[in-house]
C-alpha angles and dihedrals in degrees: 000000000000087000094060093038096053080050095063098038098044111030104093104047077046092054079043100057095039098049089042082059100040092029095218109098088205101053094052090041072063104048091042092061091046104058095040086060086055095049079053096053088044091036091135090065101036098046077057094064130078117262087253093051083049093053098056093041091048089044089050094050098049088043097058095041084056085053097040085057101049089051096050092045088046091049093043092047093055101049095037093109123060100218084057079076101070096050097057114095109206099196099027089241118111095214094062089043084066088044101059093032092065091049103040080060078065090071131075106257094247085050087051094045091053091040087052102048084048104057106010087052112026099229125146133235102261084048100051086039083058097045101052094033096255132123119259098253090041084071094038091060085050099050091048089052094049087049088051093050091048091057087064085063120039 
């Protein structure tokens, strides 16, 4: 019962302090209820601490999944068009930008643009899966035959 009672008694200074951070009272409305649902799912050792020591840890929480958000937004609005692609330079040297370019021509387009969210823009499997509407393993396969293509190559 402390839990749902610290809810109700701390959520919305909680909201206060993280959208006067972010900047965006959504966002943190967001990040409060999620980490209250993970000091549910920890509620063993939260419900152990004292209420000071439940504050920060909620507030933390909340404050780095509201982080955590902002990044991967950030990451999938910049890589959510496929001619994006051609304009980014990985290692900052135009010689290896051509490079990858022409080989990148040796791979079916569905195979470049999972190649290219990968490593163009660092996202991982489950979030490209969820970007382009596929399951996780599913990009993962793909990945591994484009791999297998390019060796031919290189």
């Amino acid at each position: 019962m402390l839990l749902e009672n610290f809810y109700q008694n701390n959520k919305n200074q909680l909201i206060s302090k993280l959208a006067s951070y972010s900047g965006d009272q959504e966002a943190a409305k967001d990040a409060v209820q999620e980490a209250f649902l993970k000091a549910l799912a920890n509620r063993q050792l939260v419900c152990q601490m004292p209420e000071r020591s439940i504050w920060s840890w909620l507030y933390t929480t909340a404050k780095n999944s509201l982080i955590d958000e902002k990044r991967k937004t950030a990451r999938l609005i910049n890589y959510d068009g496929y001619e994006d692609y051609e304009e980014v330079d990985p290692a900052g040297d135009y010689t290896t930008t051509i490079m990858v370019k022409q080989l990148l021509h040796h791979l079916p387009e569905h195979l470049v643009h999972v190649v290219s969210l990968r490593y163009y823009g660092n996202l991982n499997s489950t979030e490209i899966g969820k970007l382009i509407g596929i399951p996780a393993a599913t990009v993962r396969t793909q990945l591994r035959a484009a791999i297998a293509i390019l060796k031919k190559y290189v």
